[in-house]
NUROLUM-864342 format. One record per residue (C-alpha): residue in one letter; x, y, z. Coordinates in steps of 0.1 Angstrom, whole numbers, padded with zeros to 4 digits, always signed. Each point is the difference from the previous one (the first is absolute). Example, Ala and Ser with C-alpha at 12.3 -4.5 7.8 and 13.67 -1.06 7.14 Angstrom:
2
a+0123-0045+0078/s+0014+0034-0007/
// end
This chain:
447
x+1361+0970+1481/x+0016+0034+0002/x+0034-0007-0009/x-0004+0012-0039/x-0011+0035+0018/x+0028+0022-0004/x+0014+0022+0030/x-0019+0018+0019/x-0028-0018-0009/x+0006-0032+0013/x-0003+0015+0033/x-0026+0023-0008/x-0023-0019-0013/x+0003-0025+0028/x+0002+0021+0030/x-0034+0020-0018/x-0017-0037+0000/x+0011-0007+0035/x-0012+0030+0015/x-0033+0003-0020/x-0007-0036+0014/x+0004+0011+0037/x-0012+0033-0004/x-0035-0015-0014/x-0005-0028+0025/x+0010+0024+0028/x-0025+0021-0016/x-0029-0028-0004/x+0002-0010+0035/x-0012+0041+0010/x-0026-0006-0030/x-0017-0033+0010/x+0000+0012+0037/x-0016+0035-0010/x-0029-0019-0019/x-0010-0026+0029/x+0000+0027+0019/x-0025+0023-0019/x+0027+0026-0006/x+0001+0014-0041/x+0033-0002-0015/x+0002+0034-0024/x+0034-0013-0014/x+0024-0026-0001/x+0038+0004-0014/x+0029-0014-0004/x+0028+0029-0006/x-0001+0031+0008/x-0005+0028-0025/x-0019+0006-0034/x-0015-0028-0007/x+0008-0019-0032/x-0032-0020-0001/x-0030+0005+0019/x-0034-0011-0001/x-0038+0000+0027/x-0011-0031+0005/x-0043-0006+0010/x+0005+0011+0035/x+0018+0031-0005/x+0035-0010+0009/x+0025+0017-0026/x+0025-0027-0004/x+0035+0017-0011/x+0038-0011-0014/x+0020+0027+0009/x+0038+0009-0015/x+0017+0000+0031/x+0001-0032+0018/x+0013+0003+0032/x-0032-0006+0017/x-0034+0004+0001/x-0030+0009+0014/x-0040-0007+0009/x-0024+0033+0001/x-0026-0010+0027/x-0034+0021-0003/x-0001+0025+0029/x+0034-0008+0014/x+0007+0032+0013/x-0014+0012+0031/x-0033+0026-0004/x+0014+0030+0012/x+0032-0006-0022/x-0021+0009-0033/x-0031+0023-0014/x-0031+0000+0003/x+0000-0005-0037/x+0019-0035+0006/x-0020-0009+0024/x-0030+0002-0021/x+0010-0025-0024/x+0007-0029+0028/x-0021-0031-0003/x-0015-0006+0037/x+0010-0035+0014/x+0031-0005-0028/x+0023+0027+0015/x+0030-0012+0019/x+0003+0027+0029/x-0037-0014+0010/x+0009-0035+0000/x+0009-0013+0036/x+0038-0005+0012/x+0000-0035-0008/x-0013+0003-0033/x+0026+0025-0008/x+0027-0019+0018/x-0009-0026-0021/x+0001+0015-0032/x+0035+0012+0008/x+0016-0034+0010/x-0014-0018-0029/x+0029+0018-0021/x+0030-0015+0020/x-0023-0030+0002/x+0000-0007-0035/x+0037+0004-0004/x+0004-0028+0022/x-0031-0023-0015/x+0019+0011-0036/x+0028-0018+0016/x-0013-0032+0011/x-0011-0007-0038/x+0030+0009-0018/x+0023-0021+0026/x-0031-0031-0005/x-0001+0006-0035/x+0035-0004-0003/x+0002-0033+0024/x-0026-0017-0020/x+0019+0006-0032/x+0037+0009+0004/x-0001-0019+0033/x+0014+0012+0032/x+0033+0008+0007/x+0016-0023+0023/x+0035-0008+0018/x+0007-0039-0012/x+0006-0025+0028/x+0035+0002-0006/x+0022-0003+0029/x+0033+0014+0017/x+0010-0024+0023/x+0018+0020+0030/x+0029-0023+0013/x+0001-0020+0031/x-0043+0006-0001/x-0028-0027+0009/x-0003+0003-0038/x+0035-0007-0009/x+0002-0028+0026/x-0029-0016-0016/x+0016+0000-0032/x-0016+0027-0017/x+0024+0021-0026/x-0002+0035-0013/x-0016-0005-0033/x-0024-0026+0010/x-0033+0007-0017/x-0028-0013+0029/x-0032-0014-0021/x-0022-0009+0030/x+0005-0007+0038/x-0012-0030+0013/x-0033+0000-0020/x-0008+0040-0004/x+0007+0011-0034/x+0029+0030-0003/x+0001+0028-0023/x+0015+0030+0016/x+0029+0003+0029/x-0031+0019+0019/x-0014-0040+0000/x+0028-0011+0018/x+0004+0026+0027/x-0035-0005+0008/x+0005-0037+0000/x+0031+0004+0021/x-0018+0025+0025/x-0031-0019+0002/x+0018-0034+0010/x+0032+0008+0022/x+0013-0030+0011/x-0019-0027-0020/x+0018-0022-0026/x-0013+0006-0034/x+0015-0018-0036/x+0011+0025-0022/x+0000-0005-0034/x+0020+0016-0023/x+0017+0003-0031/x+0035+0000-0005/x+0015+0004-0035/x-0019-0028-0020/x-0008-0020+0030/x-0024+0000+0027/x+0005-0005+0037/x-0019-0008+0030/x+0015+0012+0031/x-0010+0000+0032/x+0009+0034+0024/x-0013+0012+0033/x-0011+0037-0003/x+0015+0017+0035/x-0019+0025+0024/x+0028+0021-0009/x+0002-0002-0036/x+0007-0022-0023/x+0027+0015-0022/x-0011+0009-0034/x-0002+0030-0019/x-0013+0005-0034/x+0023-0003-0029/x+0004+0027-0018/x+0028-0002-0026/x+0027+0030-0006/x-0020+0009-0029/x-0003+0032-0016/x-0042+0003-0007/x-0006+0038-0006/x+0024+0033+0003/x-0016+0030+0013/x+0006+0029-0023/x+0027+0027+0009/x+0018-0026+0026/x+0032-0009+0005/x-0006-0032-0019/x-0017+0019-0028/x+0028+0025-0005/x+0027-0030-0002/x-0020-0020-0022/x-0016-0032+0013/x-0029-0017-0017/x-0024-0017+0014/x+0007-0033-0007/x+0037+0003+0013/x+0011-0027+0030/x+0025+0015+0028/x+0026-0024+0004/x+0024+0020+0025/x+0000+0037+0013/x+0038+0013+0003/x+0013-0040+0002/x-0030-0011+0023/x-0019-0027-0010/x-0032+0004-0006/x-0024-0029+0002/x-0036+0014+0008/x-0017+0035-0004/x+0006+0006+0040/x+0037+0000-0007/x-0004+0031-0021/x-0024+0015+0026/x+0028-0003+0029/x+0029+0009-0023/x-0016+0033-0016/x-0017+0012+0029/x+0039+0001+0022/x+0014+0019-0031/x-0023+0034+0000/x+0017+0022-0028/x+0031-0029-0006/x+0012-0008-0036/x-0005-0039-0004/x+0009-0023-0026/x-0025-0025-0008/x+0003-0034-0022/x-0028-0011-0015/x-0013-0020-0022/x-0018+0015-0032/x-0017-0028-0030/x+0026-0025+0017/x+0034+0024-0008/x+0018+0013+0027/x-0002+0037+0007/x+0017+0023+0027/x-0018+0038+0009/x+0017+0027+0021/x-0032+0019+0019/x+0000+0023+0028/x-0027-0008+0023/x-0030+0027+0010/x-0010+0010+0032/x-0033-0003+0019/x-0009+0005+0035/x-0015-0029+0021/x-0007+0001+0032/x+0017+0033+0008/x+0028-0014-0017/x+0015+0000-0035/x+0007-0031-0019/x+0009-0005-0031/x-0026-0008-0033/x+0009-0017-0030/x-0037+0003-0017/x-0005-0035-0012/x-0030-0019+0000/x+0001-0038+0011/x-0020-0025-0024/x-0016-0020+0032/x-0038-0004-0013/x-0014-0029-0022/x-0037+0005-0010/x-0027-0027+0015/x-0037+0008-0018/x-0028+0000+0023/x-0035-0013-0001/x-0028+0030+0000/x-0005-0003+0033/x+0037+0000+0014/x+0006+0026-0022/x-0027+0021+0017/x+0016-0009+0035/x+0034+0004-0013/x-0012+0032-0015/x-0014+0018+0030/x+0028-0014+0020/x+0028+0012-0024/x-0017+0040+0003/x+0000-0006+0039/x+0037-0005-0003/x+0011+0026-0022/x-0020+0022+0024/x+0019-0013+0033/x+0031+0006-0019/x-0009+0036-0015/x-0011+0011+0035/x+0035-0014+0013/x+0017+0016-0026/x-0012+0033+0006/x+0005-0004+0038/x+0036-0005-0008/x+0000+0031-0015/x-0018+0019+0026/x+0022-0016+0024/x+0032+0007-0014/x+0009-0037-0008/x-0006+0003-0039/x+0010+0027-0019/x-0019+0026-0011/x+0012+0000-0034/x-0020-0034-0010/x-0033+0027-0002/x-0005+0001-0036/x-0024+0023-0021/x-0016-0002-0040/x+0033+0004-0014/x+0012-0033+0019/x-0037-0017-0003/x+0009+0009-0039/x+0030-0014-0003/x-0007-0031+0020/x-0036-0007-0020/x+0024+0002-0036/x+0027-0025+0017/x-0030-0023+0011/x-0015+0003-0033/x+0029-0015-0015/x-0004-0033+0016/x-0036-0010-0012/x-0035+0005+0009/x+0000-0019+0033/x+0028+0017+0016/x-0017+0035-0006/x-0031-0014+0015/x+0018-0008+0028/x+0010+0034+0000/x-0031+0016-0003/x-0010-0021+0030/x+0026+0008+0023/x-0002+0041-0008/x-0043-0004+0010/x+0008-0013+0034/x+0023+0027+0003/x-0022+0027-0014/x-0032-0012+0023/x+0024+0000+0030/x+0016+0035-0009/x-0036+0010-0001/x-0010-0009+0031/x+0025+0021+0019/x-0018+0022+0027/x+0018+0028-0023/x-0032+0026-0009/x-0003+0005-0036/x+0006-0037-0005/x-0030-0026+0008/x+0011-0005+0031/x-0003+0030+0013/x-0032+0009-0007/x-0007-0038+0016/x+0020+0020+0032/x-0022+0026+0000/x-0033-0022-0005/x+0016-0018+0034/x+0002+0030+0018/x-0036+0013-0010/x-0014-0036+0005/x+0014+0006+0037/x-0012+0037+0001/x-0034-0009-0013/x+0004+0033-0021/x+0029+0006-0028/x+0032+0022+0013/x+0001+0042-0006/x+0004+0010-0031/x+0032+0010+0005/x+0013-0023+0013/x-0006-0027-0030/x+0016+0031-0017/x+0029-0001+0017/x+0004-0034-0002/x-0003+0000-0040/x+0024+0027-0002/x+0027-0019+0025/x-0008-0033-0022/x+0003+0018-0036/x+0035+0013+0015/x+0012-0034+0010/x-0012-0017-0034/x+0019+0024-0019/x+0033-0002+0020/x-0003-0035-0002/x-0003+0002-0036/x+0028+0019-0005/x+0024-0024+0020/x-0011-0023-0019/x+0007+0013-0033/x+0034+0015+0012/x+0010-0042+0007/x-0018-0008-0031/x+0028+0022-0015/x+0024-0013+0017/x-0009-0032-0006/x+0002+0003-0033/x+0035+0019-0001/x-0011+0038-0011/x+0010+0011+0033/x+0033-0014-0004/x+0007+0013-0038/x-0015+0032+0011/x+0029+0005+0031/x+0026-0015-0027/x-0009+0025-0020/x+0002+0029+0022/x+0030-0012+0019/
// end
C-alpha cells in the first residue's frame, strides 16, 4: 500500500495515519464524555498548531486538522478555574455547560473516557482483524522432550495433534489446557504424522506431560539495525547450525545466542533451498540484571484461525487485556532495572516502525495501530500531572477532601509533571537516535 511512496514518505505518511487515528479516538472518548455530561466542547483537534482545515459545527464546537501531529487536544467550556480568568471571560460562560461547575465525578469522567477509548479503539481493531485475517495462533505442533510421559506414549516431535479424545484442537493453548484440566486421566490423541493419522493413547502426568510447542529454526522477521540485519539475513532464511551446532528448532538459537553476548558466530542456513554461511557478531541486551546476547530475529510461530463475530469480540477484548498485562510488565522491568532502559522509544522510532509495518500490508499496520492505543491509554493514565491521570490523581484527592487542593499546589504539581514529560521525551529521542545509528556516525565522525 505504501511501498511506491518514496523515502521519507513511506514512513511519514504512515506514522501521520497512525498517530492521527489514536490521537482522534483518544480525543473522542474526552468529546462523548463532555456531551453526556452537559459540558460544551469549544474545540476539538487533532495536531497541534495552525490549523490546516477547520470548520463549527451546529453546537458550536470548532472542529480542527492541525499541521503538527504529535497530539491533540479537546477545549472544554469553562475549564479553567474562576479566579484563573476575567471578569470579561467569565461573562461569556454558559451556566450548567461549564466544566469547573460540573461535580468530581462528572469531571473524572470526562477525563478517563480519553484513555478509555484508546483501549475500546483496541478491542475492535484486534476483533476486526480476528474475524477477517483470523487470529494468530501457535499450531499444535509438538517437541517431544525425551524420556517424557509424552515420549513414552509414543508421541514424536513433529506430531501435529488434531483432537484429544473427542475435543477439537486448534492451538498448543488447547492442549495445555486439556493436559492441565485432566492430570492423570487417559485420553486418545489423535494426530497427524506426515500423510498419516494416528490414534494414540497417553496419560497426561500431575507433573507435566512433556511437550512444548514446535517452533521451527525459522527466520520470520529481522528487526532493523540488529545484528541479523547488519549481516544480511532475510526473513525467510532457516538456521541450520550456529558455529557447527545443530540447530533443529527456534529454542536452539535462543540458548546459543543468548551464551554468546557480543561473540562473532558463523551460521549455516538455508536461503530458497541453497546453502549459505553468515559471519555476525551478536548484540547485547540486559535481562535480568544480566547481559545476554541478541541476534534480532523474529520466529515464524503463528498460523491465522478466523473467528466467528462473537469470538472475535471475546478474542478481541481479551487480546487488549493481554497486551496491557504485558506493557505494564514491561515497563516494570524497566523501572526495576530488569529491562533496559533503552527499549523507551519516541516519534522518531514510532516513525520508523509505522513505515516498516506499512510495508507488510494493511493488517499488520492495524495490528500496529492497535498495539500503540493500549499503550497510549495506559501512558495516559499515569498518576503523572499534565497527563490524564493526573488530573484523575488530583480528582482522588479532592473527592477525599471534599474541596479541590490549593492552588498551588496543583501548580506545583503541573510544573514537576511538565518537567518529567519533557525529560522523558528527550531520553527518548536521544535512544530513538541511537537506535537509529546517528549517535554512532556522529561519535565516528568526531573521533
Amino acid at each position: 500500500m505504501f511501498n511506491a511512496l518514496p523515502p521519507p514518505l513511506n514512513s511519514v505518511v504512515p506514522f501521520v495515519i497512525v498517530l492521527g487515528v489514536l490521537v482522534f479516538f483518544h480525543e473522542l472518548g474526552h468529546y462523548l464524555a463532555a456531551r453526556w455530561r452537559g459540558v460544551h466542547v469549544e474545540a476539538f483537534s487533532v495536531g497541534f498548531g495552525r490549523a490546516l482545515v477547520s470548520w463549527t459545527d451546529k453546537r458550536g464546537t470548532n472542529w480542527k486538522i492541525a499541521w503538527i501531529p504529535l497530539g491533540g487536544y479537546v477545549k472544554l467550556h469553562g475549564q479553567e478555574q474562576p479566579e484563573e480568568v476575567g471578569a470579561d471571560v467569565r461573562a461569556l460562560w454558559q451556566p450548567g455547560r461549564t466544566f469547573h461547575e460540573k461535580q468530581v465525578g462528572s469531571r473524572a469522567i470526562v477525563v478517563a473516557a480519553g484513555p478509555a477509548a484508546n483501549f475500546v479503539l483496541a478491542a475492535i481493531l484486534f476483533a476486526a482483524l480476528f474475524a477477517t485475517s483470523g487470529e494468530p495462533v501457535i499450531p499444535p505442533k509438538l517437541y517431544v522432550a525425551p524420556d517424557s510421559p509424552a515420549a513414552d506414549a509414543g508421541l514424536l516431535t513433529g506430531d501435529r495433534v488434531e483432537s484429544i479424545d473427542d475435543q477439537s484442537i486448534r492451538r498448543f493453548d488447547d492442549i495445555d489446557r486439556f493436559v492441565a484440566a485432566h492430570p492423570g486421566q487417559p485420553a486418545t490423541f489423535h494426530v497427524r504424522r506426515g500423510e498419516q493419522t494416528f490414534a494414540i493413547a497417553a496419560t497426561p502426568e500431575v507433573h507435566g506431560f512433556g511437550t512444548e510447542p514446535l517452533i521451527p529454526a525459522d527466520v520470520g522477521g529481522v528487526v532493523a539495525n540488529s545484528a541479523a540485519a547488519r549481516a544480511g539475513l532475510r526473513a525467510g532464511d532457516k538456521i541450520e547450525a550456529i558455529d557447527g551446532e545443530a540447530v533443529q528448532r527456534f529454542d536452539d538459537i535462543r540458548r546459543i545466542v543468548a551464551a554468546r553476548p557480543a561473540q562473532q558466530l558463523v551460521l549455516a542456513l538455508r536461503r530458497a533451498g541453497a546453502p549459505l554461511s553468515i559471519t555476525l557478531t551478536t548484540d547485547v541486551r540486559t535481562e535480568d540484571g544480566k547481559k545476554i546476547g541478541s541476534l534480532g530475529v523474529q520466529a515464524d510461530v503463528t498460523e491465522s484461525v478466523r473467528l466467528g463475530p462473537v469470538d472475535a469480540v471475546v478474542g478481541g477484548v481479551t487480546h487488549t487485556y493481554d497486551v496491557v498485562v504485558q506493557t505494564v510488565s514491561g515497563l516494570w522491568g524497566m523501572i526495576a532495572g530488569g529491562r533496559g532502559a533503552d527499549e523507551l522509544g519516541g516519534p522518531l522510532r514510532i516513525a520508523q516502525m509505522s513505515g516498516e509495518v506499512a510495508q507488510l500490508g494493511a493488517a499488520n499496520l492495524i495490528n500496529f495501530i492497535a498495539v500503540l492505543s493500549v499503550n497510549l491509554g495506559l501512558i495516559n493514565l499515569f498518576p503523572i500531572p499534565v497527563l490524564d491521570g493526573g488530573h484523575l490523581l488530583f480528582y482522588l484527592v479532592e473527592a477525599v477532601r471534599g474541596r479541590p487542593l490549593p492552588r498551588r499546589a496543583v501548580e506545583y504539581g503541573f510544573r514537576a509533571g511538565f518537567a518529567l514529560l519533557v525529560g522523558l521525551f528527550v531520553f527518548a529521542t536521544w535512544n530513538d537516535l541511537s537506535h537509529l545509528g546517528l549517535v554512532r556516525w556522529v561519535r565516528a565522525f568526531i573521533g
